[in-house]
C-alpha positions as CSV (number, residue, x, y, z in Angstrom):
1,X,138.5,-52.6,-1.2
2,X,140.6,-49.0,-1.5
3,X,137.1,-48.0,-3.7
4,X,134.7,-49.1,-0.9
5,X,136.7,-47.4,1.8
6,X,136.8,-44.2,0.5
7,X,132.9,-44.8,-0.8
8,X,132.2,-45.1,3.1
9,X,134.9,-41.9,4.2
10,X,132.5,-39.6,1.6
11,X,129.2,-40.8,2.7
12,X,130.1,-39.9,6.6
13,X,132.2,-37.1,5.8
14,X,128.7,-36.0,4.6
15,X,127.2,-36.8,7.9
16,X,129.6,-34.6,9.2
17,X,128.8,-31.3,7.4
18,X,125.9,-28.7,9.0
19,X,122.8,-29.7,9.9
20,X,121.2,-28.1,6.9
21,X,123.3,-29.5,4.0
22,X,124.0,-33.1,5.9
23,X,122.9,-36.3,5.0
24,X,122.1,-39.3,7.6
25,X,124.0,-42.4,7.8
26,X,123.4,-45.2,5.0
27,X,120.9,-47.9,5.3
28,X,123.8,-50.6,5.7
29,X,124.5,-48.7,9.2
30,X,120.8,-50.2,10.4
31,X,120.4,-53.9,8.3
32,X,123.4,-55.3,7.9
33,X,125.7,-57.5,10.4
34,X,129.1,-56.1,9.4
35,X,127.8,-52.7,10.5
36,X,126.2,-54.4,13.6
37,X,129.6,-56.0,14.6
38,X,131.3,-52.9,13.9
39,X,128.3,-50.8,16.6
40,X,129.5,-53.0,18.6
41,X,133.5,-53.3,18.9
42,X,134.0,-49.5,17.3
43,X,131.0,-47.3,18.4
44,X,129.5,-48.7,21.6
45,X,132.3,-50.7,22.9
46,X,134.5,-47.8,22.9
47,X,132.8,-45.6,25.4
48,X,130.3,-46.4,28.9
49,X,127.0,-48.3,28.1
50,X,124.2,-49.6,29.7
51,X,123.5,-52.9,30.0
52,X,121.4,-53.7,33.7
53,X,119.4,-51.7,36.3
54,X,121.3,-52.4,40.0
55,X,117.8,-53.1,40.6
56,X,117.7,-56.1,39.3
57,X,120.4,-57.4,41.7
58,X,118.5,-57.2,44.7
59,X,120.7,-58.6,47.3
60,X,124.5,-59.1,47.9
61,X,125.6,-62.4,46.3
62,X,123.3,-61.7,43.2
63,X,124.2,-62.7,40.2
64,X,122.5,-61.9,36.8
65,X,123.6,-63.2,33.3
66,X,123.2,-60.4,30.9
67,X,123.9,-61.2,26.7
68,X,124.9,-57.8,25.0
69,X,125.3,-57.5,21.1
70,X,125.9,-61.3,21.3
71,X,128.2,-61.1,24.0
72,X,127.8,-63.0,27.2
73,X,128.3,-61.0,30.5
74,X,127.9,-61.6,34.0
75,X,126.8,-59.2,36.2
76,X,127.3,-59.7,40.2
77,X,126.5,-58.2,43.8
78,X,129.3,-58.9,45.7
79,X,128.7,-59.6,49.6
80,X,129.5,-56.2,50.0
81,X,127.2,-54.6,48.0
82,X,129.2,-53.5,45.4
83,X,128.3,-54.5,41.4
84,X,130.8,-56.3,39.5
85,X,130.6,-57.3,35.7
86,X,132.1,-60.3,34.3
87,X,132.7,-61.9,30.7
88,X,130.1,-65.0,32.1
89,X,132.7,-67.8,31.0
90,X,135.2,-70.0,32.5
91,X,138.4,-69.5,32.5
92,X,139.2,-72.9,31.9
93,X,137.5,-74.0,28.6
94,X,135.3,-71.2,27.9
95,X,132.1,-72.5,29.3
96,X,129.0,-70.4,29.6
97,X,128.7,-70.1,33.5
98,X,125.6,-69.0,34.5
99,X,122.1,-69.3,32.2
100,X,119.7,-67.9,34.7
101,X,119.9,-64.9,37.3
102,X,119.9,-66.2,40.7
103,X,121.3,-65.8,44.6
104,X,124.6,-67.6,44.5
105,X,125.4,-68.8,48.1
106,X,129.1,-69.2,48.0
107,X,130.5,-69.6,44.7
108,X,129.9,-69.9,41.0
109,X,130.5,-73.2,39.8
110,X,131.0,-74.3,35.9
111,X,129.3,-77.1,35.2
112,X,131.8,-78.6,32.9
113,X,135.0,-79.4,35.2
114,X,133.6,-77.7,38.4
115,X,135.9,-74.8,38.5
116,X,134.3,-72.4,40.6
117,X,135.1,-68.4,41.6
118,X,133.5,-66.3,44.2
119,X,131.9,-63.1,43.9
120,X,134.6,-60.9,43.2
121,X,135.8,-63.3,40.4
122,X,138.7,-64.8,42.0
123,X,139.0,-68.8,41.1
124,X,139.1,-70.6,44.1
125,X,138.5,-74.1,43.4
126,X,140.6,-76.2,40.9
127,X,139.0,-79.7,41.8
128,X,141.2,-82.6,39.9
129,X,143.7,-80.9,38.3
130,X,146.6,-82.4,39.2
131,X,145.1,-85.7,38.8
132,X,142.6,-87.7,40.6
133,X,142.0,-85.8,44.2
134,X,144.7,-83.7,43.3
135,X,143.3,-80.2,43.3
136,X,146.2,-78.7,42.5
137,X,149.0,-78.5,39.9
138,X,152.6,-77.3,39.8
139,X,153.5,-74.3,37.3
140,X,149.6,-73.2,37.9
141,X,148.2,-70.3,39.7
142,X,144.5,-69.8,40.3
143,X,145.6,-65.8,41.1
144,X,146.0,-65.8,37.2
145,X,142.7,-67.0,35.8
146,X,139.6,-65.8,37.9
147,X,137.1,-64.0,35.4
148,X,138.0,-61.6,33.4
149,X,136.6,-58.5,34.6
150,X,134.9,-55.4,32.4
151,X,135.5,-52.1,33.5
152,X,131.7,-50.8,35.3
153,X,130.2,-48.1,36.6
154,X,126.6,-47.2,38.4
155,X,125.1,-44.3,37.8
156,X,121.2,-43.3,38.7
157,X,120.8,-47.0,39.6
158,X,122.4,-47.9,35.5
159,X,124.9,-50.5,35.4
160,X,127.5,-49.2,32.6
161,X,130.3,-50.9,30.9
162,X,133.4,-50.2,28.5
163,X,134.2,-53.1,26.5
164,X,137.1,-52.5,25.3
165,X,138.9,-50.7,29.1
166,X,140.6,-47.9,27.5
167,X,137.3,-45.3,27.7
168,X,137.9,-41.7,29.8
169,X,137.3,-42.2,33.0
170,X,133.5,-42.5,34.2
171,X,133.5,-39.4,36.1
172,X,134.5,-37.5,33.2
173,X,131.8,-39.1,30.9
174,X,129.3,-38.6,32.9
175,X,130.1,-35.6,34.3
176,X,128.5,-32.9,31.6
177,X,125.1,-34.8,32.0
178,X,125.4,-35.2,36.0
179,X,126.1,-31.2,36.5
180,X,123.3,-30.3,34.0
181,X,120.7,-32.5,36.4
182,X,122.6,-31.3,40.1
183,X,121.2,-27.7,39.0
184,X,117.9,-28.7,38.5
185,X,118.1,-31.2,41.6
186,X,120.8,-29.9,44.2
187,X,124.3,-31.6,44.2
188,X,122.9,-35.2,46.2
189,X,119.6,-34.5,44.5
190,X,120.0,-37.9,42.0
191,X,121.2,-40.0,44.7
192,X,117.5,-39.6,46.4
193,X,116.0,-41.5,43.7
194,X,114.9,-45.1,43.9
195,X,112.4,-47.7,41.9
196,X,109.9,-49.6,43.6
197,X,108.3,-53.1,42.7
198,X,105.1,-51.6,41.4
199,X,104.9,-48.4,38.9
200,X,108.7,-48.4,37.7
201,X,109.8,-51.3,35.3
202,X,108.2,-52.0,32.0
203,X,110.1,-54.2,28.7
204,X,109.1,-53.6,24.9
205,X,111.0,-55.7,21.7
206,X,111.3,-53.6,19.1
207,X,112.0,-54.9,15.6
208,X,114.6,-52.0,15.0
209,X,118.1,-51.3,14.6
210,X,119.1,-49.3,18.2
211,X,120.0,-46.0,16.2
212,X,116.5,-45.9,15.5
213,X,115.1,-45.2,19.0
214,X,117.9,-42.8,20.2
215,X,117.2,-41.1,17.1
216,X,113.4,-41.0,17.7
217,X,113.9,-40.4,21.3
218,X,116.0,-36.9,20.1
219,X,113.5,-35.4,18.8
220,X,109.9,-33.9,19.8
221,X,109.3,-33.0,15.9
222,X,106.9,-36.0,15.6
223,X,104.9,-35.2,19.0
224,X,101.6,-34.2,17.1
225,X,101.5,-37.1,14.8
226,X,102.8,-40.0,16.7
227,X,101.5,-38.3,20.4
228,X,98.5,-36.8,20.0
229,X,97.4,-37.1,23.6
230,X,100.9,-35.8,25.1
231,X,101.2,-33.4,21.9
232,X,97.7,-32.2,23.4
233,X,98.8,-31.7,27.5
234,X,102.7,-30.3,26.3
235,X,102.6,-29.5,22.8
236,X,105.3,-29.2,20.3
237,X,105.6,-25.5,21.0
238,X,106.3,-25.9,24.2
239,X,109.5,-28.5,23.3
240,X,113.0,-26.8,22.7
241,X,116.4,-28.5,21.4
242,X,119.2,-29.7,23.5
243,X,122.8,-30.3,22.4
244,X,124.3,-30.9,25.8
245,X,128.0,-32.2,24.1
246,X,129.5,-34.8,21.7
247,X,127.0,-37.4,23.6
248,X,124.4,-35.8,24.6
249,X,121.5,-34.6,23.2
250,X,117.6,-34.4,23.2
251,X,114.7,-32.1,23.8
252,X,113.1,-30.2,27.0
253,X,109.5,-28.8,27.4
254,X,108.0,-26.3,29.5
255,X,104.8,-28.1,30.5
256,X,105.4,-31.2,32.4
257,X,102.6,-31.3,34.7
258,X,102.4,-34.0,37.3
259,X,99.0,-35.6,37.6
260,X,97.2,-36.3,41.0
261,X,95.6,-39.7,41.5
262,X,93.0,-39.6,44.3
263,X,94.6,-36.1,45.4
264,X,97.7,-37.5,46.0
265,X,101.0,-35.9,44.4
266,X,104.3,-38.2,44.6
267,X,107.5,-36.3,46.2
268,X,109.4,-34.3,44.4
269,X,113.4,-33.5,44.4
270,X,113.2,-30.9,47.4
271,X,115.8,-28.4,45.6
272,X,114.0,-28.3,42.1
273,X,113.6,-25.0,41.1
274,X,110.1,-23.6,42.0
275,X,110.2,-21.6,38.6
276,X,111.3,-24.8,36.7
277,X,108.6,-26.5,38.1
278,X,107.2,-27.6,35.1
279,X,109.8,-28.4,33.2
280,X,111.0,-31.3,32.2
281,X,114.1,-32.9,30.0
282,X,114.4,-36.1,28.0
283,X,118.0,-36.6,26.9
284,X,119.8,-39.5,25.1
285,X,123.3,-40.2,26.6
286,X,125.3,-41.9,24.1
287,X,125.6,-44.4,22.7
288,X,122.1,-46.5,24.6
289,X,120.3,-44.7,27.5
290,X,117.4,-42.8,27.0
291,X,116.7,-40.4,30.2
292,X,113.8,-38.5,31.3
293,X,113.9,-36.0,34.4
294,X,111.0,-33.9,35.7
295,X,110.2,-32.9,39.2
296,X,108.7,-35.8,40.8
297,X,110.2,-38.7,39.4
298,X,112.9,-39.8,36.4
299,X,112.7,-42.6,33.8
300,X,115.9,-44.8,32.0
301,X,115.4,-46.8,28.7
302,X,118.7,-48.9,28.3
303,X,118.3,-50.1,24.9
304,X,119.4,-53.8,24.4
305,X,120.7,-54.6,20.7
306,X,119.8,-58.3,19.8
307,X,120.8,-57.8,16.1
308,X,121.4,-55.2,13.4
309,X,116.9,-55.1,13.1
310,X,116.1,-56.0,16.5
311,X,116.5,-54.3,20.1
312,X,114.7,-54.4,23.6
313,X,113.7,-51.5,25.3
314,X,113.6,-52.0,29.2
315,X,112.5,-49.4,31.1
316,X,113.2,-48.5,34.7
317,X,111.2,-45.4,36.8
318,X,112.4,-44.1,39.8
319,X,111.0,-41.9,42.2
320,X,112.4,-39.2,44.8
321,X,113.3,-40.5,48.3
322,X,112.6,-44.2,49.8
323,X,109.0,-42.2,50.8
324,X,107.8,-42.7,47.0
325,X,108.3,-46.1,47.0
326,X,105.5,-47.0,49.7
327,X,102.1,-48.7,49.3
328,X,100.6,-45.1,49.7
329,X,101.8,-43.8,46.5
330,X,101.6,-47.1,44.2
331,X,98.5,-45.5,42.7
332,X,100.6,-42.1,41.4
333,X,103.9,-44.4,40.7
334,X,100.9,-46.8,38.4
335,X,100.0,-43.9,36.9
336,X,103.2,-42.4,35.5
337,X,103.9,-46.2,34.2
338,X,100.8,-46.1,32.5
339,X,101.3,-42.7,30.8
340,X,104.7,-43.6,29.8
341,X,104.1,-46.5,28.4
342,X,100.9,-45.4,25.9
343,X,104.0,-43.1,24.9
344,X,106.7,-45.4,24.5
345,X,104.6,-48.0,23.0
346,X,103.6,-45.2,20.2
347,X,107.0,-44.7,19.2
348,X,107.3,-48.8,18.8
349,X,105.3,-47.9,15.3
350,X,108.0,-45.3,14.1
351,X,110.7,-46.8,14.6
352,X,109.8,-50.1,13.8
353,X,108.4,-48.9,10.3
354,X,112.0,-46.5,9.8
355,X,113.3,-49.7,10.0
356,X,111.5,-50.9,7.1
357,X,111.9,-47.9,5.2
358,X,115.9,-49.0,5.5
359,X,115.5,-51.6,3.1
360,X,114.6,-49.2,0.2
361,X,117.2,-48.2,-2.1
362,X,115.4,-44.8,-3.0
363,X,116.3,-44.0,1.0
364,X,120.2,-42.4,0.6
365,X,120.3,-41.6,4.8
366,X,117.9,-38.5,4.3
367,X,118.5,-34.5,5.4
368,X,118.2,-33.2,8.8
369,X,115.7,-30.1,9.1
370,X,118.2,-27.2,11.0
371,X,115.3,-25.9,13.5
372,X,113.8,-29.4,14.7
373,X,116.6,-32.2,13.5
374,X,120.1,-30.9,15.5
375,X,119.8,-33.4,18.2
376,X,119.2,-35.8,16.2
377,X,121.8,-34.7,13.7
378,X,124.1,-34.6,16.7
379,X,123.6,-38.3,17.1
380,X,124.7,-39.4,13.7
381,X,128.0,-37.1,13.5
382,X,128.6,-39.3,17.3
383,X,128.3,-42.5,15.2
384,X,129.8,-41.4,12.0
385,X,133.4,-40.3,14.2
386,X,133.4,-44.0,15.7
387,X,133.0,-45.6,11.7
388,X,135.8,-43.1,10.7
389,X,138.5,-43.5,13.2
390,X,137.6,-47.8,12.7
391,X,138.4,-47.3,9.1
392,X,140.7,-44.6,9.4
């Protein structure tokens, strides 16, 4: 075991070295379901995640069953509007609670004994407990087993979560990211954005490990193979590098151009810069979010891990000010959908046969090229910290 362990140290201490003489993690990190387990409770349950759009809770006393690296949550709109997220089992016995997303009335009710806690979590109905029409029993306290909350967070409409409650605050995780974007868009700038029913949502499985599309999603290095038509409007030279942190990184490009439909442009962030106006950035926020900004709309893949080889992609657009998200613009918003998905749908091929190429032995995690790999390369040293301090 003392052999294996310090096997695994080397091979990340090698991830660790410069981008020019680094290698890439092992093929393990992407097949296997120790390494998936350990993604999980070492890598992505230590810091803020993604894991629902408040979108998808469309009205207070929402509730939405969400199953994360085999873990069943809950996530709720309270009756005031706020989000909530849950471990999605009873406190009783440990039944699953809710199966289906739906408006819950009054309160959720388990199915097995009939326990049942409102939206905030709190149990409030104990029915039999004490014995037949007793409803409640001496020594217990309902105050001490409503649901057991997980810490949560909304950001740019993205429900995040920290497993395991000891993460930095919110604020300070997201705050690199959320400066970086308040220059291009003024400081309430992100708060104008908002999805609509047609043009923003979009889900693709992908029969990948998750690495796979941050890692893909890093870099614009592939643009002229896998994108040909995109490579073609914003080519490759016009792409630059971004290593915005320990958990951020990507690419930008100087030629974002928005395209009319029936001479109609959609609204764009009234603060952008006029000089910046076509630019664009695509970053991945560590450890699952893909982002996109440009000046008339931003894009969020939260990427759903379903096991070590497979993941769903689910996409949510949103557009700048309530004023986008009216009938007159659902030919622009249908648009932008349509050109992102020809793009994301191309990268289903890459990453899907990367995958593949992880079952090879002659594959020993690869080199990183210094000019077009750092954010990329910036992603693996992200992972490779989380595997050394679990086995530290």
């Amino acid at each position: 075991m003392q052999k294996a362990t310090n096997n695994l140290n080397e091979s990340l201490d090698d991830v660790l070295r410069a981008t020019n003489e680094a290698r890439g993690l092992l093929n393990d990190s992407y097949t296997t379901d120790e390494y998936f387990r350990c993604d999980r409770d070492a890598v992505i349950g230590k810091t803020w995640a993604g894991i629902a759009f408040g979108s998808e809770l469309p009205a207070p006393g929402f509730a939405k069953p969400v199953n994360f690296m085999g873990l069943p949550l809950l996530v709720i709109r309270n009756l005031q509007g706020e989000i909530k997220v849950f471990h999605n089992v009873c406190s009783h016995r440990g039944m699953l609670l809710m199966e289906d997303e739906k408006p819950v009335r009054t309160v959720i009710r388990c199915r097995y004994h009939s326990w049942s806690y409102d939206l905030d979590g709190a149990l409030k109905a104990t029915p039999h407990i004490g014995g037949v029409d007793v409803h409640d029993c001496e020594g217990f306290s309902r105050d001490n087993h409503g649901l057991k909350s997980i810490a949560s967070a909304v950001w740019m409409d993205i429900v995040f979560v920290n497993l395991c409650g000891t993460a930095e605050p919110f604020a300070d995780f997201i705050e690199p990211l959320a400066t970086r974007w308040e220059a291009l868009t003024g400081d309430n700038g992100l708060d104008q954005v908002a999805s609509a029913e047609s043009g923003s949502h979009m889900e693709l499985p992908v029969e990948a490990n998750w690495k796979l599309p941050v890692e893909n999603f890093c870099e614009a290095y592939h643009l002229p193979w896998v994108h040909p038509e995109l490579n073609r409007i914003s080519p490759l030279t016009q792409h630059y590098n971004i290593v915005g942190g320990e958990n951020v990184s990507g690419q930008g490009s100087y030629n974002y151009t928005p395209t009319p439909v029936a001479e109609e442009t959609l609204p764009k962030f009234t603060e952008w810069p006029e000089d910046k106006i076509t630019h664009a950035e695509y970053l991945a926020l560590y450890p699952n979010v893909l982002l996109g900004i440009q000046a008339d709309h931003t894009f969020a893949i939260l990427l759903l891990p379903r096991e070590a080889g497979k993941t769903v992609e689910k996409l949510q657009i949103n557009y700048v000010g309530m004023g986008a998200t009216e009938d007159r613009f659902k030919s622009c918003r249908d648009a932008t959908l349509a050109n992102w998905k020809e793009v994301f749908v191309e990268d289903v091929f890459a990453v899907e046969a990367l995958q593949d190429g992880r079952q090879s032995p002659g594959f020993d995690g690869g080199v990183f090229t210094p000019l077009m790999d750092a954010p990329t390369h910036n992603f693996h040293k992200w992972v490779a910290r989380g595997y050394l301090a679990e086995h530290s």
